[in-house]
BAROBA-772465 format. One record per residue (C-alpha): residue number from 1; x, y, z; residue in one letter. Coordinates in pm, 1 decimal, always signed. Layout:
R;resi;c1;c2;c3;resn
R;NUM;X;Y;Z;A
...
This chain:
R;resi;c1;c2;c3;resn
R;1;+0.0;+0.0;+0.0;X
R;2;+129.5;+358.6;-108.6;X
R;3;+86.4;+559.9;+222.1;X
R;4;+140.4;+943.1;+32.5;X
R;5;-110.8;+833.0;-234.0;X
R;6;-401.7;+684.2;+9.0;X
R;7;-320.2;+971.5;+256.7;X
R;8;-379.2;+1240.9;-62.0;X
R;9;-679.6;+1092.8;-143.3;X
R;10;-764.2;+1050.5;+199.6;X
R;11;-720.8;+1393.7;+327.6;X
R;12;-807.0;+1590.5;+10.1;X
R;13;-1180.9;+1366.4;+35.7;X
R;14;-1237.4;+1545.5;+347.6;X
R;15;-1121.4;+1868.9;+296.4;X
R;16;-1382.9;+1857.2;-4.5;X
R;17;-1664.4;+1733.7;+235.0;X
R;18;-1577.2;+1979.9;+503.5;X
R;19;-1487.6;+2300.2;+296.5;X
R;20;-1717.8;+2224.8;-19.2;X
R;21;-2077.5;+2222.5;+99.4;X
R;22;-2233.8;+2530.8;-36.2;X
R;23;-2348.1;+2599.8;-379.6;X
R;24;-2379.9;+2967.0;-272.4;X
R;25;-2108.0;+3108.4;-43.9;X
R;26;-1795.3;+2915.8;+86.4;X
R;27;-1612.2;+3164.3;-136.7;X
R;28;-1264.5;+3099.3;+56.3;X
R;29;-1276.0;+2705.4;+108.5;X
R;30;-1392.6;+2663.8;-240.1;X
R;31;-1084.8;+2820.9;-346.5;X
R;32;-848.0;+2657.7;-123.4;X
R;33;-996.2;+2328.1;-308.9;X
R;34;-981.7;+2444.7;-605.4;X
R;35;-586.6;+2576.3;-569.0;X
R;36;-531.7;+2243.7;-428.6;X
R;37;-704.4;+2012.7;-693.0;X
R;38;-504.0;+2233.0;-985.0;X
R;39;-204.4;+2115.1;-784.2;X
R;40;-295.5;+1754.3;-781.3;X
R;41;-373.6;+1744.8;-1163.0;X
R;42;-45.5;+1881.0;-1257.2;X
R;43;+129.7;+1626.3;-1028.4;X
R;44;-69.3;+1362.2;-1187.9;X
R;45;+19.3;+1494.1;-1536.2;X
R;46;+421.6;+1538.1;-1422.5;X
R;47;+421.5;+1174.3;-1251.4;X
R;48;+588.0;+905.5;-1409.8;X
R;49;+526.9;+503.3;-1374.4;X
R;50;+178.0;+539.5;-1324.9;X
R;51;-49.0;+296.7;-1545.0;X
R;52;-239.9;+385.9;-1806.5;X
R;53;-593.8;+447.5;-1760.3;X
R;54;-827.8;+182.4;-1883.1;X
R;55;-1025.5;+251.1;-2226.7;X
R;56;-1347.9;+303.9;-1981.2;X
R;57;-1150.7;+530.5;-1752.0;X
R;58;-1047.6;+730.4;-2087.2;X
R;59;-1391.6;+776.1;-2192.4;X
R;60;-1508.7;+952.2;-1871.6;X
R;61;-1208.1;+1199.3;-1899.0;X
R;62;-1285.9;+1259.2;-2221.4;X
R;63;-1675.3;+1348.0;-2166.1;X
R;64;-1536.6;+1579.8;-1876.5;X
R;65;-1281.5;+1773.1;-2113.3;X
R;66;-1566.2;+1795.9;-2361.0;X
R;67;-1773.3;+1951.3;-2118.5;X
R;68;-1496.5;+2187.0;-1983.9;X
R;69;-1429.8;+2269.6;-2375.9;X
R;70;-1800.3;+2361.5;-2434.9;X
R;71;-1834.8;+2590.2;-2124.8;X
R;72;-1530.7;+2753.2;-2218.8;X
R;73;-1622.8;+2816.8;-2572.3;X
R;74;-1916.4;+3002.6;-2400.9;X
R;75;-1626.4;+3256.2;-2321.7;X
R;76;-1499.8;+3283.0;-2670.5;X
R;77;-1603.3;+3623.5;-2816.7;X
R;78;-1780.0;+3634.1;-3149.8;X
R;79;-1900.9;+3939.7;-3378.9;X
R;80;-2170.9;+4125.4;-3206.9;X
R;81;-2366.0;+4090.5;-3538.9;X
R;82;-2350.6;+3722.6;-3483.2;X
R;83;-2405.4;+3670.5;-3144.9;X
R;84;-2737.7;+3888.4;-3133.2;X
R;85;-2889.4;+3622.4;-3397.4;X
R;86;-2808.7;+3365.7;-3091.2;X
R;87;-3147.3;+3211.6;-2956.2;X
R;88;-3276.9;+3398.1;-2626.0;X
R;89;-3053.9;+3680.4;-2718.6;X
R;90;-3322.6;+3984.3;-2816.4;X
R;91;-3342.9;+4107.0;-2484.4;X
R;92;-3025.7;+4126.5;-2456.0;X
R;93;-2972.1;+4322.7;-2778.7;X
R;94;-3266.0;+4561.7;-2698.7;X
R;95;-3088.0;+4622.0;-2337.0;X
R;96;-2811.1;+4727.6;-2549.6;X
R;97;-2951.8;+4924.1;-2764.2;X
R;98;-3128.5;+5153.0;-2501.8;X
R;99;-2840.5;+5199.0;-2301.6;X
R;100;-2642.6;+5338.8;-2684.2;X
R;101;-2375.1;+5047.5;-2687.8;X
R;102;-2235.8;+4865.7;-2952.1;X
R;103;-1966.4;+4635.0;-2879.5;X
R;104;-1756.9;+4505.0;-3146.4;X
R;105;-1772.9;+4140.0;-2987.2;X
R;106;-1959.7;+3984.4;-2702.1;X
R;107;-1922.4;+3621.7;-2558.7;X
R;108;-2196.9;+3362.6;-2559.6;X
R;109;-2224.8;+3330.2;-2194.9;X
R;110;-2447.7;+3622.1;-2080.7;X
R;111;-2247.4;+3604.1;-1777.5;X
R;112;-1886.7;+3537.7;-1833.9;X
R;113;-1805.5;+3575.8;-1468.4;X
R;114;-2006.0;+3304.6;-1361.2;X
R;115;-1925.0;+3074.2;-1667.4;X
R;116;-1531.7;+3090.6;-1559.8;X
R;117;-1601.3;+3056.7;-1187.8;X
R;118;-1843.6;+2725.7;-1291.0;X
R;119;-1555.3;+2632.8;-1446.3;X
R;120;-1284.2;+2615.1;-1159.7;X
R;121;-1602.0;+2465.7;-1004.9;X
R;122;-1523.5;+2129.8;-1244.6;X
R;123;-1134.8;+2131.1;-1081.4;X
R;124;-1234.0;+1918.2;-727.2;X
R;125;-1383.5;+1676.5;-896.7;X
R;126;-1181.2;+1672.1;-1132.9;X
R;127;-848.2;+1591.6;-919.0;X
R;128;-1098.0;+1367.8;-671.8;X
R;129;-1117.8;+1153.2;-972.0;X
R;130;-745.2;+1097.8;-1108.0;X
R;131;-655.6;+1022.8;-795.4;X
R;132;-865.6;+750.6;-697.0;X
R;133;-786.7;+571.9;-1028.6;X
R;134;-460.7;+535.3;-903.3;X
R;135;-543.8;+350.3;-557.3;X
R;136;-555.3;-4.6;-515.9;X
R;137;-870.3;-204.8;-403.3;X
R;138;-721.8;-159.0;-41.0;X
R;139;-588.0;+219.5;-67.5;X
R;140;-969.7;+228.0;-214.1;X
R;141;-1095.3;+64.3;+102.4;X
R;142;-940.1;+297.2;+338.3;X
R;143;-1055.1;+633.4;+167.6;X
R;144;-1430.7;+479.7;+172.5;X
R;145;-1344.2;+409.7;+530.2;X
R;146;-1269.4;+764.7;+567.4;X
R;147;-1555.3;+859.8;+374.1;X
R;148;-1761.1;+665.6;+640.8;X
R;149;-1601.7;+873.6;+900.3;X
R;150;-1683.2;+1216.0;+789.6;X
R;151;-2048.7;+1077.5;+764.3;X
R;152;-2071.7;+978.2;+1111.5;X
R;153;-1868.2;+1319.8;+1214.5;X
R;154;-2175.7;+1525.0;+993.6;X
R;155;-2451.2;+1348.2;+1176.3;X
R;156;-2265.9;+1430.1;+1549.0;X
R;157;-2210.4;+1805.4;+1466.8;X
R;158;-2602.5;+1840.7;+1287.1;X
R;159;-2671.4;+1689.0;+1610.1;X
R;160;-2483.2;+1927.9;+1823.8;X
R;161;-2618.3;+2263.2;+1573.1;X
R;162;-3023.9;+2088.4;+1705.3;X
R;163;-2885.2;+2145.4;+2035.0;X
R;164;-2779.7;+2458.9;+1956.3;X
R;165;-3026.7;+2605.6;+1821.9;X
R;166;-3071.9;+2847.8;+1534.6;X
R;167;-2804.6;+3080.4;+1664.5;X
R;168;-2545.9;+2772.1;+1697.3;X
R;169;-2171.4;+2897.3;+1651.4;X
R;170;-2164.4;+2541.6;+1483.1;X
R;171;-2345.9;+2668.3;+1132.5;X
R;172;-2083.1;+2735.7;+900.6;X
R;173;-2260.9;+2932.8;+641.1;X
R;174;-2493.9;+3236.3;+674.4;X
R;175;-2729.2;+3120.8;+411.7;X
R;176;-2885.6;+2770.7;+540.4;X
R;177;-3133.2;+2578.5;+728.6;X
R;178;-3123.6;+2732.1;+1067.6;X
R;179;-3370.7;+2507.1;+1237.2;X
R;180;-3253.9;+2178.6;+1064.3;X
R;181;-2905.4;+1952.6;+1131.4;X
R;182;-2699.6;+2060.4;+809.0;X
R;183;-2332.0;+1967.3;+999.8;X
R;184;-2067.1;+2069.4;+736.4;X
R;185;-2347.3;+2149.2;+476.4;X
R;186;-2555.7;+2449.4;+405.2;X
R;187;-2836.3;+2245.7;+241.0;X
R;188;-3013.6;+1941.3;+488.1;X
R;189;-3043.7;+1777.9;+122.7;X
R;190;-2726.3;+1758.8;+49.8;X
R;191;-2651.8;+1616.0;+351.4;X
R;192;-2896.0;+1361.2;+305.9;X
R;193;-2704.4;+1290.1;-11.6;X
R;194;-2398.3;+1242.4;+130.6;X
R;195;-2499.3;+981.6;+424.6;X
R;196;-2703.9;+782.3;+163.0;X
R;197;-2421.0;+767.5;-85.1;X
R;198;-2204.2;+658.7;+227.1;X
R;199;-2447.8;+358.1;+325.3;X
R;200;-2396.4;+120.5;+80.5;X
R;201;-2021.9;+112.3;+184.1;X
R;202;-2100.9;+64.8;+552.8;X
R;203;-2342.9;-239.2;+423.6;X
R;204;-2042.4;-387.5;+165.1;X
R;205;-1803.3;-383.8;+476.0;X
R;206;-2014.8;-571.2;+708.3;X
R;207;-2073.7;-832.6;+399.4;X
R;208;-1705.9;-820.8;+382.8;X
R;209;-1638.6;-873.5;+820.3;X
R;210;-1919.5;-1188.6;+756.4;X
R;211;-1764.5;-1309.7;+477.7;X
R;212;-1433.0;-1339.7;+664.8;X
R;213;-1383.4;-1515.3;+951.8;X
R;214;-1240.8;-1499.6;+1295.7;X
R;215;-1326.7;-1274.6;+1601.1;X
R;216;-1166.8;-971.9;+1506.1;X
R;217;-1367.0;-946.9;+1169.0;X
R;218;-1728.4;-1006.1;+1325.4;X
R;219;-1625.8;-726.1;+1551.6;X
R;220;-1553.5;-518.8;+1278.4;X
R;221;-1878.0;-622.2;+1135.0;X
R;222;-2088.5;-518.0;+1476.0;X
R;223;-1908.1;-203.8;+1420.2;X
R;224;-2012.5;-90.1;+1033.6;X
R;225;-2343.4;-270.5;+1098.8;X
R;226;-2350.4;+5.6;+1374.6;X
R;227;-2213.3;+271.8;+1130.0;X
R;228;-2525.0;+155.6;+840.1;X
R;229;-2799.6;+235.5;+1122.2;X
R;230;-2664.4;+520.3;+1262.5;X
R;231;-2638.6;+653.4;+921.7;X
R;232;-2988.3;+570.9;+858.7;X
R;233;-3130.9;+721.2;+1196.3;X
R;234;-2916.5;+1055.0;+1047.9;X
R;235;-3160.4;+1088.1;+695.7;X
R;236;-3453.0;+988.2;+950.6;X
R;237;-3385.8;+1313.5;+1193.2;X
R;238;-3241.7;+1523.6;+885.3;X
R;239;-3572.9;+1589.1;+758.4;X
R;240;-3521.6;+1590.8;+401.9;X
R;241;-3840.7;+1437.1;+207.7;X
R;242;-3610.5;+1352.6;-101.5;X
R;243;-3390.0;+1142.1;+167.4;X
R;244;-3712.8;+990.4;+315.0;X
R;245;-3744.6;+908.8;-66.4;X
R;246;-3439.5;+776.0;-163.6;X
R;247;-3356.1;+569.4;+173.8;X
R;248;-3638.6;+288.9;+23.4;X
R;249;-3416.6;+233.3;-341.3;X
R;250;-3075.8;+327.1;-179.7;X
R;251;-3128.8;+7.9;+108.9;X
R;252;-3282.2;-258.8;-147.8;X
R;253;-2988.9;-161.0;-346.4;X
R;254;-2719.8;-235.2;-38.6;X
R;255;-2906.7;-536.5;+56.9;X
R;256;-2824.7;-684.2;-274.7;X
R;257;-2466.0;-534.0;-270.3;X
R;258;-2458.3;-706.9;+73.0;X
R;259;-2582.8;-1089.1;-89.3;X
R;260;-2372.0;-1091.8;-389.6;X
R;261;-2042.8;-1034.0;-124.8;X
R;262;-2158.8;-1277.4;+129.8;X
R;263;-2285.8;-1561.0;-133.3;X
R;264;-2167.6;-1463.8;-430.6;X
R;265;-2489.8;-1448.9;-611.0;X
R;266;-2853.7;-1262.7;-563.8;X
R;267;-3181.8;-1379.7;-657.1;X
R;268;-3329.1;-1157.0;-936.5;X
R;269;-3629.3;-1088.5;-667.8;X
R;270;-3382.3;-852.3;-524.0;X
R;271;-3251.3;-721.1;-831.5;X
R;272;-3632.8;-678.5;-951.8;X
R;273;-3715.9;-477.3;-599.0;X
R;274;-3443.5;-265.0;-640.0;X
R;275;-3591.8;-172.3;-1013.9;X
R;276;-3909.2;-103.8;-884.1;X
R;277;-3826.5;+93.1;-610.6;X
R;278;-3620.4;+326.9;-849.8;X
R;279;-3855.3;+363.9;-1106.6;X
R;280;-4117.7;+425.5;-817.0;X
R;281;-3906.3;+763.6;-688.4;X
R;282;-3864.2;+860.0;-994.5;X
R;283;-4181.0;+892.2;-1088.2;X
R;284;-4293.0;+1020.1;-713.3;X
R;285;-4036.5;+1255.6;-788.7;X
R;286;-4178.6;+1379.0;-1128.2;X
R;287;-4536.7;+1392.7;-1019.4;X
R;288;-4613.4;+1304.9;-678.0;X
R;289;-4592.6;+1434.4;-382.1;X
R;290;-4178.8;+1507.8;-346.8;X
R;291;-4277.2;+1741.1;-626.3;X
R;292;-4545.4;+1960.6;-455.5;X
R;293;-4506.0;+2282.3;-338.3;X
R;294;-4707.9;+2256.7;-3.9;X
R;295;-4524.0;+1962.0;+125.8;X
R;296;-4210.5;+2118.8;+50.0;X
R;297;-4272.0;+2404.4;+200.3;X
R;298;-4394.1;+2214.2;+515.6;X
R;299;-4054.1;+2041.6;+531.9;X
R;300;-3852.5;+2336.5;+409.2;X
R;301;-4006.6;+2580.0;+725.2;X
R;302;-4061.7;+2857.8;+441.6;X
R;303;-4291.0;+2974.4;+173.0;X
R;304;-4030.4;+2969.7;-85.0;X
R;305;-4116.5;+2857.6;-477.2;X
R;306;-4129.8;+2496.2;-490.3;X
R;307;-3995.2;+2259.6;-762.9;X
R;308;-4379.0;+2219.8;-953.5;X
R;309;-4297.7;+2611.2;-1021.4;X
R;310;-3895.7;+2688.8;-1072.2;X
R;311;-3859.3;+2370.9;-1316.7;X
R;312;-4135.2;+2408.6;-1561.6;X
R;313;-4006.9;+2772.3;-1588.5;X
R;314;-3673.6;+2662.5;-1616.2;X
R;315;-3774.5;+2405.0;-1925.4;X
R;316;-4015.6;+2741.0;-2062.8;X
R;317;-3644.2;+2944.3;-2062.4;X
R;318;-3441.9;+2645.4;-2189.2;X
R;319;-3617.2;+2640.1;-2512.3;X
R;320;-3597.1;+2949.6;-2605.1;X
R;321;-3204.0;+2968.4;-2578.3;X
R;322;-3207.5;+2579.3;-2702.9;X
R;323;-2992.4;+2455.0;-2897.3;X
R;324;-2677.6;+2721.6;-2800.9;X
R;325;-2766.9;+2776.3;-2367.5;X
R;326;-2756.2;+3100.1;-2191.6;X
R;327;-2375.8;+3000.7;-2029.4;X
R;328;-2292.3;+2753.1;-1782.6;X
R;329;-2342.7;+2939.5;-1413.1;X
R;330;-2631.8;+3217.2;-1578.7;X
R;331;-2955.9;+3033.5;-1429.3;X
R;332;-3003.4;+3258.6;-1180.0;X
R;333;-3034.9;+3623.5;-1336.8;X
R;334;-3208.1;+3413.4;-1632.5;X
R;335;-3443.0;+3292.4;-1423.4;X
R;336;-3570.8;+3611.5;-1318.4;X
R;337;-3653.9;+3747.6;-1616.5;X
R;338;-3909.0;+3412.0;-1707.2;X
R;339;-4012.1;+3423.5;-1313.9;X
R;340;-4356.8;+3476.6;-1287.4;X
R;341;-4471.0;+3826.5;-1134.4;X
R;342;-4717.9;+3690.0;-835.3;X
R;343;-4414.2;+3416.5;-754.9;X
R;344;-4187.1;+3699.9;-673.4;X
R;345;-4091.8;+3748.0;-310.8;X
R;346;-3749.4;+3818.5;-69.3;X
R;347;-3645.9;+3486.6;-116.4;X
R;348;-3482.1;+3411.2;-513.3;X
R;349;-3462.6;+3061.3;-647.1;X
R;350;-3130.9;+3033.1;-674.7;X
R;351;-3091.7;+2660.6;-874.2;X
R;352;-3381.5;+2498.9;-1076.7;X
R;353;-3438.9;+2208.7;-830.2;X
R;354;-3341.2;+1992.5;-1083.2;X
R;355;-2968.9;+1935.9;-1272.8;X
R;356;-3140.9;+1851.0;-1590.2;X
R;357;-3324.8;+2089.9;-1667.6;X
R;358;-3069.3;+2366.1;-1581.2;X
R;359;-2819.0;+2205.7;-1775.6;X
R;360;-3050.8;+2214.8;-2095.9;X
R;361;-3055.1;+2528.3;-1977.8;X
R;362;-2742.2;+2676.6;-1946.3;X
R;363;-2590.9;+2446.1;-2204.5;X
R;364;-2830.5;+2345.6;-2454.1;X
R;365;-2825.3;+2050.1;-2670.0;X
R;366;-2433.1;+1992.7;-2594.4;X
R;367;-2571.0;+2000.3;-2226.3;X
R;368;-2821.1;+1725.2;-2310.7;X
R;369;-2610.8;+1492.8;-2494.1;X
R;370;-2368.0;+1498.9;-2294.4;X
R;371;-2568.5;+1397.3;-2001.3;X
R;372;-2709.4;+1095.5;-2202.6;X
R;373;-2323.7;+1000.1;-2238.3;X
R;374;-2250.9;+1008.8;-1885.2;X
R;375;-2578.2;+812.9;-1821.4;X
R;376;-2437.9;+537.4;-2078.8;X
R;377;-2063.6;+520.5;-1961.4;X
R;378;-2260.7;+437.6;-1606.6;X
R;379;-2530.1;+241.2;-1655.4;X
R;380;-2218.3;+26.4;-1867.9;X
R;381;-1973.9;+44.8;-1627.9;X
R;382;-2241.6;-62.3;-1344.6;X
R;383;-2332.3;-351.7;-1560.6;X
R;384;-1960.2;-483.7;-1593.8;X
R;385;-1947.9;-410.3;-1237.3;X
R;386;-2289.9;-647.4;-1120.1;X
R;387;-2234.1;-913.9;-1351.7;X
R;388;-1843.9;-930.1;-1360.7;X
R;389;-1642.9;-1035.7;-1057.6;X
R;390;-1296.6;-895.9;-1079.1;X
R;391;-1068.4;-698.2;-816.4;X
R;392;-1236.9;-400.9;-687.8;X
R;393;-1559.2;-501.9;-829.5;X
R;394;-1726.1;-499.3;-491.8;X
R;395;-1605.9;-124.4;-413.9;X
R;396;-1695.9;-30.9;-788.2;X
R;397;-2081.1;-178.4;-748.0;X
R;398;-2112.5;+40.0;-376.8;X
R;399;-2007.3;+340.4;-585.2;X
R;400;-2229.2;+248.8;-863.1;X
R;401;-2519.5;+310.0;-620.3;X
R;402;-2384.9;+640.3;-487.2;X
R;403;-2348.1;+757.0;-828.4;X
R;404;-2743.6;+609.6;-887.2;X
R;405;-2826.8;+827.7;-565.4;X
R;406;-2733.9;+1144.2;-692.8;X
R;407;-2830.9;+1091.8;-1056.8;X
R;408;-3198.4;+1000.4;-852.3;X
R;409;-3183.8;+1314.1;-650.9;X
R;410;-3100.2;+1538.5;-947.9;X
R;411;-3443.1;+1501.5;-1037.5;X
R;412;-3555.0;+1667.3;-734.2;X
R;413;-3248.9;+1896.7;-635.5;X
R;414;-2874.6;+2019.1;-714.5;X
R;415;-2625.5;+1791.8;-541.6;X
R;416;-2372.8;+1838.2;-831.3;X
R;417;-2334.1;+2226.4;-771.2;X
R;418;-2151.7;+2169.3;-420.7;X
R;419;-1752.3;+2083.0;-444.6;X
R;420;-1852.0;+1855.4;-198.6;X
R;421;-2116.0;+1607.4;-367.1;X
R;422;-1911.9;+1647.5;-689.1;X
R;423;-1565.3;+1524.0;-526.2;X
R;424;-1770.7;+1217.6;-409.9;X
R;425;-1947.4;+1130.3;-687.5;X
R;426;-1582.9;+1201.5;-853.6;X
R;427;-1450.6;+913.3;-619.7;X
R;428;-1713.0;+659.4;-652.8;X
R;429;-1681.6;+706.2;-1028.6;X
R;430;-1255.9;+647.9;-962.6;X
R;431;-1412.1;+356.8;-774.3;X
R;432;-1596.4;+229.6;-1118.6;X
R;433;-1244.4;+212.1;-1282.1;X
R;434;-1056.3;-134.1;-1286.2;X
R;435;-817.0;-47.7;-990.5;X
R;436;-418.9;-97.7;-1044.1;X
R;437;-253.7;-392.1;-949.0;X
R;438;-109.0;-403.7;-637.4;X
R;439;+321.2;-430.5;-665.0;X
R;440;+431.1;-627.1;-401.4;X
R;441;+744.1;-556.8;-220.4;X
R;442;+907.0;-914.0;-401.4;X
R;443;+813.9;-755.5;-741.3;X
R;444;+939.5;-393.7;-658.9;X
R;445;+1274.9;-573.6;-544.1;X
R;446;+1287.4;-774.8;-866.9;X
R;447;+1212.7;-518.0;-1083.9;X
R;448;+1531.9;-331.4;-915.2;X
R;449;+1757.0;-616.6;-935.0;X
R;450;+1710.2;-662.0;-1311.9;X
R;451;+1750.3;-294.1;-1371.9;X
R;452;+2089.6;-314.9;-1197.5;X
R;453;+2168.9;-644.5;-1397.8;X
R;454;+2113.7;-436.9;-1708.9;X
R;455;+2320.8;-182.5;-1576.7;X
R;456;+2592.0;-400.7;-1587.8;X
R;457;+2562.3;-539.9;-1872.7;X
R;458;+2530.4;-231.8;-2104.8;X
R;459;+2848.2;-60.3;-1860.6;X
């Protein structure tokens, strides 16, 4: 095991879980992760003797430079002429034209600033992710153990910010929940997130301490059995509905995670709960009662815009700028402009409540298809990883189901836009990758013996 490599993923996982859990604020540990993920990348491009990444592992990278390349394109600027025959553009150009200026060129964002900071937005995950190709199954095993940790350490502090109360020093962000247990989070969603994409690792290493035996390992087992229910008693008392939700698909999902490691195989009873309990959040999600603005509001303390409002204006603005987008980051001030009059109040919608529709958004058709890739590079990769048994297969299927999680709760919400979701979903997608193969001490030894022998030969 490479101690520096497992202690960078290690470490840099819970800086982004502890520093990276606002969408909106967080302005100074944001950039700390963002200085510190540009650093990773470039040691990971400057490295040598690393393995190649597998053709799967390529594909992923190259779907994430595509989308980096199409946001920043939205920065290239183009003849004003041109750009004001862009889709969604006429208000714009009237704007313009009122206030007497005519610039020579103009972007295709209608926010640059926002499009670049989106943009270092990409860098966590990005580094999150070439480093945990690099870890062996155990390095792997450690960092989820870690990962584990900081779950347990957010319920204890949301716990501690109840006690607290409203005016608890122990709120780290001045826009949040301040009646709800958010520990290192602004958003009690997002926090639901995070402990359900942690509980199908707490289930695959108590299938792991059975599987094994001797004392020591059914101790261990007590323990992460411990670690599962405590992390389901922490979405029960975090009050998110969309966690209520996702706690039914997210636990058949572990349970058959947790028969396929203790007997090698799972009935397809299992596999067809787990199918029905999916679809039937997704389409609660879509049209029942997760997507209703009372109940939201009832759970959410405030009168704020619900989802059955901000996302069918967010598809109404979408087409308009479709095919080209408005500019990766821009939702916001576009939103406004399509917001209806008698929906206006202090509070702003500040995300469309659902990643799909702001992405069509924002990005258009590039935006669309490029979320159909990702959806096909994981529903592939989750496939090889079910029906496949090979090393790290175990740890690839847990992360298969985080990454299911948050593609589930994108429907309903904006995981994605914190540094901290994105590093994890990041790692579990690292996780998804056929892992490197361990070099033993012997071979590391050989290997240095015949280089010497070859030294002497060619002296």
């Amino acid at each position: 095991m490479n101690r520096f490599r497992t202690a960078l993923a290690a470490a840099y996982l819970v800086l982004c879980l502890v520093l990276g859990g606002a969408s909106a604020g967080g302005a100074i540990g944001n950039g700390i992760l963002q200085i510190l993920a540009l650093i990773i990348i470039l040691l990971h491009i400057w490295s040598r003797g690393a393995p190649p990444l597998p053709s799967n592992g390529r594909v992923l990278v190259l779907l994430f430079a595509i989308f980096a390349a199409v946001a920043a394109l939205q920065l290239v600027p183009i003849a004003s002429a041109l750009w004001g025959q862009l889709p969604g553009r006429d208000v714009a150009v009237r704007s313009l034209a009122l206030l007497r200026l005519d610039p020579v060129t103009m972007p295709a964002s209608l926010d640059p600033r926002r499009t670049l900071a989106s943009l270092l937005w990409l860098l966590p995950p990005a580094a999150m992710f070439l480093v945990a190709t690099r870890l062996t199954r155990d390095e792997r095993s450690v960092v989820a153990k870690v990962l584990l940790a900081v779950a347990v350490a957010t319920i204890a502090l949301g716990a501690l910010q109840l006690f607290g109360g409203s005016a608890s020093p122990l709120r780290f962000y001045e826009i949040t929940n301040p009646d709800r247990s958010v520990g290192f989070f602004s958003n009690p969603n997002h926090v639901a997130t995070l402990l359900l994409c942690s509980l199908p690792f707490a289930v695959l290493f108590v299938a792991r301490a059975k599987k094994k035996d001797g004392r020591a390992r059914e101790g261990r087992g007590f323990i992460y059995a411990g670690t599962a229910i405590f992390l389901a008693i922490g979405i029960a008392i975090n009050g998110s509905l969309a966690g209520y939700g996702l706690l039914i698909p997210t636990a058949a999902a572990s349970l058959f995670l947790y028969r396929l490691t203790t007997e090698g195989k799972a009935n397809k009873r299992t596999g067809w709960t787990i199918s029905v309990a999916a679809v039937l959040f997704t389409g609660i999600s879509a049209f029942g009662p997760l997507n209703d603005q009372r109940i939201a509001s009832k759970f959410d303390g405030s009168n704020t815009v619900g989802r059955k409002i901000s996302i069918p204006t967010t598809i109404e603005a979408a087409k308009d700028y479709f095919p080209i987008g408005s500019g990766l980051g821009t939702f916001r001030d576009i939103y406004r402009t399509y917001e209806p009059a008698e929906d206006v109040t202090k509070v702003y919608v500040n995300h469309a409540h659902n990643d799909y529709a702001e992405f069509a958004l924002e990005l258009g058709m590039p935006g669309l298809l490029l979320i159909l890739a990702f959806l096909w590079w994981w529903g592939s990769r989750s496939l090889a990883a079910w029906r496949d048994e090979y090393d790290g297969a175990a740890l690839a299927r847990a992360g298969s189901i985080a990454i299911g999680v948050v593609l589930l709760h994108s429907l309903v919400d904006y995981p994605l836009r914190t540094s901290a979701i994105a590093a994890l979903i990041a790692l579990c997608a690292g996780f998804m990758i056929q892992p490197p193969a361990p070099r033993s001490r012997a071979s590391r030894n050989s290997q240095q013996v015949q280089a010497r022998h070859f030294d002497a030969e060619t002296a």
